[in-house]
Backbone atoms as SQL, in Angstrom:
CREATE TABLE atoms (id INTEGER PRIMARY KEY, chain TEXT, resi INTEGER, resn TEXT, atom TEXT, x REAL, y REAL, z REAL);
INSERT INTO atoms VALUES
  (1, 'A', 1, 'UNK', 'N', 28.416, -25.494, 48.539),
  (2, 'A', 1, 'UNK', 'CA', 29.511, -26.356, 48.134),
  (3, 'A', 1, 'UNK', 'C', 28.951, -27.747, 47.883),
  (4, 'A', 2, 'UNK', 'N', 29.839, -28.118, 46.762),
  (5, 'A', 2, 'UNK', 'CA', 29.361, -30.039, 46.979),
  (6, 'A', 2, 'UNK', 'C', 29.920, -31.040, 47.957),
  (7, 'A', 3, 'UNK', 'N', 29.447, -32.086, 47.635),
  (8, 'A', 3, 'UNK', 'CA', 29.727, -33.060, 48.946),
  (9, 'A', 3, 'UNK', 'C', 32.131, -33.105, 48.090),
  (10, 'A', 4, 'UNK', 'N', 32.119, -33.560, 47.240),
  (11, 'A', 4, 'UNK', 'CA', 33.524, -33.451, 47.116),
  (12, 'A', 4, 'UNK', 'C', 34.202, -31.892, 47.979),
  (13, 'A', 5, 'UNK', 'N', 33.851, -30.685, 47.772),
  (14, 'A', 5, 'UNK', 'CA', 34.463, -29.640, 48.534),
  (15, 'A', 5, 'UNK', 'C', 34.800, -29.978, 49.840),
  (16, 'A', 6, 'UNK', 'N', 33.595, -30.023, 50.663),
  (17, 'A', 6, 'UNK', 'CA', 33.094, -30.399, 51.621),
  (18, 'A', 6, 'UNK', 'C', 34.160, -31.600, 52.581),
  (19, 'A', 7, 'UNK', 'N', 34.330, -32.587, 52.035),
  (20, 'A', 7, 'UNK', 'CA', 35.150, -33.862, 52.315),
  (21, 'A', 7, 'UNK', 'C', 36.646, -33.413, 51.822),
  (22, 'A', 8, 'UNK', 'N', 36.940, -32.348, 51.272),
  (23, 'A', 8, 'UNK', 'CA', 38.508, -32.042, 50.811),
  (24, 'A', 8, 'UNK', 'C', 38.642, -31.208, 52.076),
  (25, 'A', 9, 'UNK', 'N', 37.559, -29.605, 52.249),
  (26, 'A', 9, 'UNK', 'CA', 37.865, -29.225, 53.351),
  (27, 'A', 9, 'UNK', 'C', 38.351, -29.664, 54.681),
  (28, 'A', 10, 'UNK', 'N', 37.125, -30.850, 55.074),
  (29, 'A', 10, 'UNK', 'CA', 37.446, -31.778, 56.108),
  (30, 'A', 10, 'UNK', 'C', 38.558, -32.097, 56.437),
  (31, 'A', 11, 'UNK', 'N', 39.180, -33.047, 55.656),
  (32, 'A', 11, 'UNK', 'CA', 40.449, -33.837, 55.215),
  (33, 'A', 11, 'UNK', 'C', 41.503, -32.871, 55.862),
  (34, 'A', 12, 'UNK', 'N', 41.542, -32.015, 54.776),
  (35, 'A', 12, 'UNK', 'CA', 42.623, -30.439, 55.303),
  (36, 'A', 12, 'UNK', 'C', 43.008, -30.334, 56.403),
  (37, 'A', 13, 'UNK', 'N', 41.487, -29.654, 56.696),
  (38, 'A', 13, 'UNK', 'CA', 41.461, -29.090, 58.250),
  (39, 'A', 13, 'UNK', 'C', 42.143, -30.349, 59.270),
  (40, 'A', 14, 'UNK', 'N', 41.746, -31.748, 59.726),
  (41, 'A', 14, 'UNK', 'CA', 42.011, -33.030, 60.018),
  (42, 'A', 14, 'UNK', 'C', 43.420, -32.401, 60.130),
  (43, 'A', 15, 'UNK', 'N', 44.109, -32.658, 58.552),
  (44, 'A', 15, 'UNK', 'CA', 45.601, -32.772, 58.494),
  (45, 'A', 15, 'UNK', 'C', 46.525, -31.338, 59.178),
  (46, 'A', 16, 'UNK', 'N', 45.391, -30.483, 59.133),
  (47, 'A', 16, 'UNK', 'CA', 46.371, -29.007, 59.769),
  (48, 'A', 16, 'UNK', 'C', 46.423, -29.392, 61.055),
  (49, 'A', 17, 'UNK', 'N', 45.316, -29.466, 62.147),
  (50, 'A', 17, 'UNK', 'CA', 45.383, -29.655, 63.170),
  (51, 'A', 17, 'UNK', 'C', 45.793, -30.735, 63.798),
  (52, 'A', 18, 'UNK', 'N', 46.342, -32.388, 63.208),
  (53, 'A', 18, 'UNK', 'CA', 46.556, -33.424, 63.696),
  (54, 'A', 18, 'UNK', 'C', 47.878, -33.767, 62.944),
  (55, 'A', 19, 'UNK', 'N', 48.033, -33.149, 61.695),
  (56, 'A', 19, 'UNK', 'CA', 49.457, -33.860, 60.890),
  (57, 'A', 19, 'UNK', 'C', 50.866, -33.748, 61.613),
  (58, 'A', 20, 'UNK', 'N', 51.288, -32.644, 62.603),
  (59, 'A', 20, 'UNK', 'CA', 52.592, -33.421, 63.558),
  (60, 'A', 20, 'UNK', 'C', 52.048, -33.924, 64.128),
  (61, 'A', 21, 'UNK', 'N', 51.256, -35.100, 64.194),
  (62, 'A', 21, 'UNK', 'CA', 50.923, -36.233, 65.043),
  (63, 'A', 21, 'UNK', 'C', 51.090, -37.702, 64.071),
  (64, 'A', 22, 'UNK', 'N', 52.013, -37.748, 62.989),
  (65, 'A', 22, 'UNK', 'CA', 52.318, -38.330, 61.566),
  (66, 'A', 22, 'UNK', 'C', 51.426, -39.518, 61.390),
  (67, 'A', 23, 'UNK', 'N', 50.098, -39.092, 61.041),
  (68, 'A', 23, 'UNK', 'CA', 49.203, -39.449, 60.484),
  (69, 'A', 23, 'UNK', 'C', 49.237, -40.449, 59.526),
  (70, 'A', 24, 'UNK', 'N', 48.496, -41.427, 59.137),
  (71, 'A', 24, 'UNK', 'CA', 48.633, -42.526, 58.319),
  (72, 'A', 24, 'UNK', 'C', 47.419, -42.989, 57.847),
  (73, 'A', 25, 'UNK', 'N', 46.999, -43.215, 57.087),
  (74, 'A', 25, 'UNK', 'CA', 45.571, -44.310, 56.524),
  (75, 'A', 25, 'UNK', 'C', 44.711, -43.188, 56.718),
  (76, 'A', 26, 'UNK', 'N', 44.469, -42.169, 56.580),
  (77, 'A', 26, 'UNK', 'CA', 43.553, -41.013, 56.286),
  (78, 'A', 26, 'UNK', 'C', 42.655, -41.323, 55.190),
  (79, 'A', 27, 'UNK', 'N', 41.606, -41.309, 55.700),
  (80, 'A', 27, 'UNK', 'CA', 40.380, -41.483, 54.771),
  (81, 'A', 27, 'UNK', 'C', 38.874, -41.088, 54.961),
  (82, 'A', 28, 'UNK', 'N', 37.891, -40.783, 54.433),
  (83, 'A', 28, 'UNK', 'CA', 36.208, -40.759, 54.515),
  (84, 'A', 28, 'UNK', 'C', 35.962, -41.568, 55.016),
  (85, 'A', 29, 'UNK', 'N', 34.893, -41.717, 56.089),
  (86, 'A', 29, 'UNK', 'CA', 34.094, -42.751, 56.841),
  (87, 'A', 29, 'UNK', 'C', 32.615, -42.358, 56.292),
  (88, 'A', 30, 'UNK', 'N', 32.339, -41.516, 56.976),
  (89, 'A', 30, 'UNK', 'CA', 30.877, -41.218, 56.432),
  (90, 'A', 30, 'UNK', 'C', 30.478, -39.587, 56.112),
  (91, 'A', 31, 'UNK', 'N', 29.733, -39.110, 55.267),
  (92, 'A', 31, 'UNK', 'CA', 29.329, -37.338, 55.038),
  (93, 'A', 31, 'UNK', 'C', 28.128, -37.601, 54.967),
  (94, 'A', 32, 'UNK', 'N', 27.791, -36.591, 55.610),
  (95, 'A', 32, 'UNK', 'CA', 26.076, -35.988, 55.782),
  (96, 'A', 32, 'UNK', 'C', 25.714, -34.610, 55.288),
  (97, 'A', 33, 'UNK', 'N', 24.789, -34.338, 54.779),
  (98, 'A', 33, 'UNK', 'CA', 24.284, -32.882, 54.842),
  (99, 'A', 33, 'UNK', 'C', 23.106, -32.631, 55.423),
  (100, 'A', 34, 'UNK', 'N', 22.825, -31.955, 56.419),
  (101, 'A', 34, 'UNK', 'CA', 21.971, -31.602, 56.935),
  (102, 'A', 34, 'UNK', 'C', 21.322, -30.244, 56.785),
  (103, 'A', 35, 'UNK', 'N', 20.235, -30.341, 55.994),
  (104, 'A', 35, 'UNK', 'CA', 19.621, -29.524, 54.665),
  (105, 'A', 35, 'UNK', 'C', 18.966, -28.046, 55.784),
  (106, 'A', 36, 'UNK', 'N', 18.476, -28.738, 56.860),
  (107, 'A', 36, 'UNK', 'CA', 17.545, -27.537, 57.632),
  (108, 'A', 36, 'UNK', 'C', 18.291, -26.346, 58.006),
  (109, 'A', 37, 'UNK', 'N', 20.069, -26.932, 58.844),
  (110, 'A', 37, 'UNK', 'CA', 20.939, -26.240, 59.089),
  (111, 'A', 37, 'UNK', 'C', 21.543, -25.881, 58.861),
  (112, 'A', 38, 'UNK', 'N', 21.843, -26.811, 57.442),
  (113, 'A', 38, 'UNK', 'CA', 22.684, -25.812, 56.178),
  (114, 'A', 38, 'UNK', 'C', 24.453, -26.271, 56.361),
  (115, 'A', 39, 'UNK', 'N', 24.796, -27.351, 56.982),
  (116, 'A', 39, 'UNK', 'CA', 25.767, -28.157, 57.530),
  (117, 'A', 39, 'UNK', 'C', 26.044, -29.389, 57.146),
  (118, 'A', 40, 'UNK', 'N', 27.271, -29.520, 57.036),
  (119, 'A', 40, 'UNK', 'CA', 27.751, -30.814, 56.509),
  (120, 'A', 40, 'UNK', 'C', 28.024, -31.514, 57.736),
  (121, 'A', 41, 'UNK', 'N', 28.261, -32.807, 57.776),
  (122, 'A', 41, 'UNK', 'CA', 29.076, -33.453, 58.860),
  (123, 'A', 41, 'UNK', 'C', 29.995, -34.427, 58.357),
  (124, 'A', 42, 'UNK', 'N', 31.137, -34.621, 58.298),
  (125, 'A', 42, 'UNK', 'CA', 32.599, -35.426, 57.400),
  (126, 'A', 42, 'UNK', 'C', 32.886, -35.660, 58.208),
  (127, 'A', 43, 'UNK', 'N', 32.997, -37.319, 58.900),
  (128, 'A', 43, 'UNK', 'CA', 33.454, -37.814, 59.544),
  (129, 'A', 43, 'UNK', 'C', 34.887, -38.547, 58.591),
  (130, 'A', 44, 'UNK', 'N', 35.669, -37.983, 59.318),
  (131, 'A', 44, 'UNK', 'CA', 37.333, -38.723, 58.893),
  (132, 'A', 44, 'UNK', 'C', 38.246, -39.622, 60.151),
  (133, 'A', 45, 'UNK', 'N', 38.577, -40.687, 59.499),
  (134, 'A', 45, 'UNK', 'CA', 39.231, -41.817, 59.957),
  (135, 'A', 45, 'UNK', 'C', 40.786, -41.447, 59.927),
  (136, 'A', 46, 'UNK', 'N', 41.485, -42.455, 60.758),
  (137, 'A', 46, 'UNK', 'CA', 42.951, -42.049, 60.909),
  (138, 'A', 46, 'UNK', 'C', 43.533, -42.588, 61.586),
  (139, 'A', 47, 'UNK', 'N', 45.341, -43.220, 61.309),
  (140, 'A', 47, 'UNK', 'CA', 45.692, -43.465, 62.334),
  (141, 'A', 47, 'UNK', 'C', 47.092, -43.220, 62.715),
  (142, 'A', 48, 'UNK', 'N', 47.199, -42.848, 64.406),
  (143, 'A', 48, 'UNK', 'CA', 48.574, -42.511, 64.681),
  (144, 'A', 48, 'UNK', 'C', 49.366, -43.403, 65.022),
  (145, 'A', 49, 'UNK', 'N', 51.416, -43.208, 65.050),
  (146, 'A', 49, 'UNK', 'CA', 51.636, -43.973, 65.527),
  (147, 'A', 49, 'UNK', 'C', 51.212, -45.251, 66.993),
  (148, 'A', 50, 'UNK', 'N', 50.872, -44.315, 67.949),
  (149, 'A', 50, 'UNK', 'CA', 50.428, -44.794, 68.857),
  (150, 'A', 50, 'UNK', 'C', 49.109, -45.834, 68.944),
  (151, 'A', 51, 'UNK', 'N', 48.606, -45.967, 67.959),
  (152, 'A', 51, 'UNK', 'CA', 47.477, -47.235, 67.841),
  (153, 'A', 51, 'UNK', 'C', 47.556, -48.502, 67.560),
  (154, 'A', 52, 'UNK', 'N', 49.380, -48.211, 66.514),
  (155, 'A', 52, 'UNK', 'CA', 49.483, -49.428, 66.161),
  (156, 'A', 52, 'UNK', 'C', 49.877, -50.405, 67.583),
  (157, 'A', 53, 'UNK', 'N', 49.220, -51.613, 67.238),
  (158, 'A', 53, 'UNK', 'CA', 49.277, -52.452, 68.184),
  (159, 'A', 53, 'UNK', 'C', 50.832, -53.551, 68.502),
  (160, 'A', 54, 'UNK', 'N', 51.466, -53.327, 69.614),
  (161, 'A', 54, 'UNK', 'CA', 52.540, -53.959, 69.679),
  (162, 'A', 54, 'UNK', 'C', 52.303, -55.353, 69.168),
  (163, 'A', 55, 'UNK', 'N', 53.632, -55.894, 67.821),
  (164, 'A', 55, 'UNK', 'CA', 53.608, -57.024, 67.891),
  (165, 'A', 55, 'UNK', 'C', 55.157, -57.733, 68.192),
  (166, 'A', 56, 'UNK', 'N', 54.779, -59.060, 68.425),
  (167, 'A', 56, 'UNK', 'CA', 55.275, -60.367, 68.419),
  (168, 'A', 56, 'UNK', 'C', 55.558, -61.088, 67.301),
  (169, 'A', 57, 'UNK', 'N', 56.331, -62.139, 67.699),
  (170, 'A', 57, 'UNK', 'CA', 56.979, -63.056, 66.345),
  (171, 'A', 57, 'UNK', 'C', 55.451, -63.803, 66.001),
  (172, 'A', 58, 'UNK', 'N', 54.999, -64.375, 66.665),
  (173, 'A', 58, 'UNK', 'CA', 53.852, -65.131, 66.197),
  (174, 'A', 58, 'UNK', 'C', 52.414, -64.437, 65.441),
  (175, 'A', 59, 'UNK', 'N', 52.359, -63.072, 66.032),
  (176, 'A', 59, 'UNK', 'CA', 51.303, -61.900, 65.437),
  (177, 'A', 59, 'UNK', 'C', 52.235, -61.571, 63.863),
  (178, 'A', 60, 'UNK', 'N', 53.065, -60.985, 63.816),
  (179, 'A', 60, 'UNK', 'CA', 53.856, -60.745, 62.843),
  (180, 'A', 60, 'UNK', 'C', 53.625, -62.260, 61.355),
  (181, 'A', 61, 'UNK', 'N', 53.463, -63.010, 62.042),
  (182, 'A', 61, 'UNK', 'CA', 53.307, -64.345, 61.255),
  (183, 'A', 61, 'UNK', 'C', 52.242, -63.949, 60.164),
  (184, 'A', 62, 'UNK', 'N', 51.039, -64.184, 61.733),
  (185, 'A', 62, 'UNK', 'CA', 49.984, -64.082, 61.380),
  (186, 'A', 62, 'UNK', 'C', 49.068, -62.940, 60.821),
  (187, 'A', 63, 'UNK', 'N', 50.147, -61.985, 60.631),
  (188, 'A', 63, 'UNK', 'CA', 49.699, -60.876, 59.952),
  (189, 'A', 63, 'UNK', 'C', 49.278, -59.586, 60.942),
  (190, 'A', 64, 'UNK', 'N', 49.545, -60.156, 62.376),
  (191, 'A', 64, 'UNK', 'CA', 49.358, -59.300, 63.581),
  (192, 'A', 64, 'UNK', 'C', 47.408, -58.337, 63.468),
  (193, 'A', 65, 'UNK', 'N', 47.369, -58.187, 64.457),
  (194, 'A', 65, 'UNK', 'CA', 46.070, -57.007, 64.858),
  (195, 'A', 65, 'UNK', 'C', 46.435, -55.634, 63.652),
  (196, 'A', 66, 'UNK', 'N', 44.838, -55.445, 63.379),
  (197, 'A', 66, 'UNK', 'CA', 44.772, -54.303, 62.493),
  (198, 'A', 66, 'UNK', 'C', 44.710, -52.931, 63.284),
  (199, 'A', 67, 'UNK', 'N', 45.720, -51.972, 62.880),
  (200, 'A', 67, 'UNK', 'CA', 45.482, -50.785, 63.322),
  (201, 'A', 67, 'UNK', 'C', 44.465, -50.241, 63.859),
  (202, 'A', 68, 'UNK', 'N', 44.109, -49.414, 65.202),
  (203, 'A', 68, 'UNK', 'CA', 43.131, -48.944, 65.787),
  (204, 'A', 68, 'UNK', 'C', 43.360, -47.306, 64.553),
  (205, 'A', 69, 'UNK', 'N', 41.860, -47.161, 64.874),
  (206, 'A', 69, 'UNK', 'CA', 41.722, -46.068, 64.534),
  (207, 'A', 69, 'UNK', 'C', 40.765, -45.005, 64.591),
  (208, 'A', 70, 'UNK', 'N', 41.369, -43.615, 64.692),
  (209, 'A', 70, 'UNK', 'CA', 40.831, -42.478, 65.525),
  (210, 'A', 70, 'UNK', 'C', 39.179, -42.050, 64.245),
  (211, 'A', 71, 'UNK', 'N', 38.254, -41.401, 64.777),
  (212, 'A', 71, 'UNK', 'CA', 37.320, -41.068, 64.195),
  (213, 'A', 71, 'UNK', 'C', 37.132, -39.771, 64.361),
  (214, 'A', 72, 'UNK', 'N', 36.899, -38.467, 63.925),
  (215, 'A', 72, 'UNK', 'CA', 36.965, -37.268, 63.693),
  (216, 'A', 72, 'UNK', 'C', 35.171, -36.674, 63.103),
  (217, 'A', 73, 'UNK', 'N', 34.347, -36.163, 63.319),
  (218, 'A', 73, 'UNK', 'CA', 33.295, -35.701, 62.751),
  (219, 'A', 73, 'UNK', 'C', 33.736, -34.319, 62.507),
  (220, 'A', 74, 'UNK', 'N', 33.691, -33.775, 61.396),
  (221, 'A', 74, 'UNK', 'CA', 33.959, -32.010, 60.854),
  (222, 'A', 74, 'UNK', 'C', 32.653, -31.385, 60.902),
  (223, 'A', 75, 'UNK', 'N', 32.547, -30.532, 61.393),
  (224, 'A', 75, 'UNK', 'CA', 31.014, -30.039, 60.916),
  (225, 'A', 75, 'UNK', 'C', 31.649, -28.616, 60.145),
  (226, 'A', 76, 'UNK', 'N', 30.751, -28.438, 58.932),
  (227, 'A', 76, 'UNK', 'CA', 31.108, -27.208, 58.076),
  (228, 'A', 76, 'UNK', 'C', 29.869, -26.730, 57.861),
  (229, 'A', 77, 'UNK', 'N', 30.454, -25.213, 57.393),
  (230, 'A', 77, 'UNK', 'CA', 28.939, -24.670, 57.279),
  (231, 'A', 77, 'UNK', 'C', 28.906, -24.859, 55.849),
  (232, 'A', 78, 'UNK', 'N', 27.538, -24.534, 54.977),
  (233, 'A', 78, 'UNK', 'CA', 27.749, -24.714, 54.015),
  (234, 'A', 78, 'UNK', 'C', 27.904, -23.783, 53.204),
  (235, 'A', 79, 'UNK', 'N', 27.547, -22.534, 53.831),
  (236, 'A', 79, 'UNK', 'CA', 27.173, -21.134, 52.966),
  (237, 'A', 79, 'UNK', 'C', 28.491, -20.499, 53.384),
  (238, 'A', 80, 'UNK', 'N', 29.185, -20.667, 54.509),
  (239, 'A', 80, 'UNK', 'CA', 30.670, -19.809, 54.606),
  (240, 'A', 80, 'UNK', 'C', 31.836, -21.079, 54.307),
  (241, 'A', 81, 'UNK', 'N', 31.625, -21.893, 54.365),
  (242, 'A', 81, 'UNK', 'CA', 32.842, -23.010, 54.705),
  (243, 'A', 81, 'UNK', 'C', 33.438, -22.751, 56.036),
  (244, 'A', 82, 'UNK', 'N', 33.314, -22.684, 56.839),
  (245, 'A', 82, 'UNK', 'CA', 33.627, -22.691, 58.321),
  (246, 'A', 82, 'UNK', 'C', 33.354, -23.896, 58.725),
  (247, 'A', 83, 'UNK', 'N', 34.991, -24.175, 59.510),
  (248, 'A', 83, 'UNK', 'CA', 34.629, -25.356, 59.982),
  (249, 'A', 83, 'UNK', 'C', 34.039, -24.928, 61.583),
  (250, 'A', 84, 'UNK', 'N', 32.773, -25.718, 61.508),
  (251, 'A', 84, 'UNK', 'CA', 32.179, -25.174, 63.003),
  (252, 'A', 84, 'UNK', 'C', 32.672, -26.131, 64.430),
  (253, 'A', 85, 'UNK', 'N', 33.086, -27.163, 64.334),
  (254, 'A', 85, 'UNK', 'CA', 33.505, -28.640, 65.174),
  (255, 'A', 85, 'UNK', 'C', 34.230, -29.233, 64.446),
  (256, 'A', 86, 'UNK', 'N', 35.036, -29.750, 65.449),
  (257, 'A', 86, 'UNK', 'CA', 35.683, -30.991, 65.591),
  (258, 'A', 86, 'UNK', 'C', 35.690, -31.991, 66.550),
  (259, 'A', 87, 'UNK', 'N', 34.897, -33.311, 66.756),
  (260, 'A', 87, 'UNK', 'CA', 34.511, -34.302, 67.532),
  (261, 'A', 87, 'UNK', 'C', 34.590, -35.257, 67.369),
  (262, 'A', 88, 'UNK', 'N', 35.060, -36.136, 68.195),
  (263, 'A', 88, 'UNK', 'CA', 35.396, -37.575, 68.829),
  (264, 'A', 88, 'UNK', 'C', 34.280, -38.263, 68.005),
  (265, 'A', 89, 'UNK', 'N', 33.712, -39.498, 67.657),
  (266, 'A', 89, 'UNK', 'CA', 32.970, -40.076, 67.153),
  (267, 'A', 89, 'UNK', 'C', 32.435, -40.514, 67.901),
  (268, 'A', 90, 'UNK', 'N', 31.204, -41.093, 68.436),
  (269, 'A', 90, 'UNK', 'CA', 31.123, -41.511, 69.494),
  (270, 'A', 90, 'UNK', 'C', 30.809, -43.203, 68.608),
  (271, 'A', 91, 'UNK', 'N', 31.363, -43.999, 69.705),
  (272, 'A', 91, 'UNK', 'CA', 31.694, -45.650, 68.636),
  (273, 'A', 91, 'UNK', 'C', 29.913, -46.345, 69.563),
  (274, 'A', 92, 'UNK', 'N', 29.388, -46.851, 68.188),
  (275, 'A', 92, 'UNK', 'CA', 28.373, -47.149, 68.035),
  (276, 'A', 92, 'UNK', 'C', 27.932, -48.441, 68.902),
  (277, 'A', 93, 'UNK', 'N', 26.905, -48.616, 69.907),
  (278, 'A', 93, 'UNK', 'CA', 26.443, -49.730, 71.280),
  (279, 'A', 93, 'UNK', 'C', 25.971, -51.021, 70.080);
């Protein structure tokens, strides 16, 4: 598959398993292929109600805090399309 398949699968899968959780700002962060193992890795971004950050009259002004948001790594195979994982991102030291 190409890297577009690959990042649609992702996406999908993301939205089957997380969409009653009403999902918002869904998008690509980063894709890898990893040639030895024959595996993609599609990391997808996202965010739920619950991230948005409570605001105030004065945040509201100021345009308030930007949405937190969740990070997802897909791993697919490349020769079946199987998605093999789904994992937490781990946020970078």
């Amino acid at each position: 598959m190409d890297v577009k398949q690959a990042v649609a699968l992702a996406k999908q899968h993301i939205f089957d398993l997380f969409g009653d959780e009403n999902l918002s700002n869904m998008g690509l962060e980063e894709v890898e292929f990893e040639a030895q193992a024959r595996e993609w890795r599609v990391t997808i971004g996202f965010s739920r109600p619950w991230d948005e950050t409570p605001r105030n009259a004065l945040s509201s002004l100021a345009g308030g805090a930007p949405m937190r948001r969740t990070y997802k790594v897909v791993r697919l195979s490349d020769d079946s399309r199987d998605v093999l994982s789904v994992k937490e991102r781990e946020a970078a030291h």
